[in-house]
C-alpha positions, 0 to 999 in steps of 0.5 A: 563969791569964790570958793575959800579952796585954791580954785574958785567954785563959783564965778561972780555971778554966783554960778557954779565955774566951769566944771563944777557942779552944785553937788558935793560927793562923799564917802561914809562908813555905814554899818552893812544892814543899814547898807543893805536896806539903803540898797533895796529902800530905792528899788521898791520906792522907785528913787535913787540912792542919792536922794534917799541919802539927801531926804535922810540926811535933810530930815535928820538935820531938821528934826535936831535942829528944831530941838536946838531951838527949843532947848535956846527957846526953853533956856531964854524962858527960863531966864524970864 
């Protein structure tokens, strides 16, 4: 399926089209103490920036999507 931009981002077979990657770049504003621990949190773990970025983020959006499952879980039950 092709990407909804002006050039496709994936072929018809679902890969990604040629000089694109499966990886998505972006730039955030952090507070600098949060910075700084995200700089040194992967020299002692012995990881990269990015996937310190990709495990946060993905826990993040775990954590607050099971609470959006329950808060539709406790609504359903309170309609019972």
């Amino acid at each position: 399926m092709a990407g909804a931009g002006a050039f496709p981002v994936e072929q018809a077979d679902g890969k990604p089209a040629p000089g694109y990657n499966t990886s998505m770049k972006t730039v955030i504003s952090i507070p600098n103490a949060v910075f700084r621990e995200a700089e040194r949190f992967p020299r002692r773990t012995r990881t990269s920036r990015s996937q310190l970025y990709v495990e946060a983020i993905a826990e993040h959006i775990a954590r607050h999507l099971h609470g959006a499952v329950t808060e539709a879980m406790d609504a359903v039950c309170d309609r019972l």
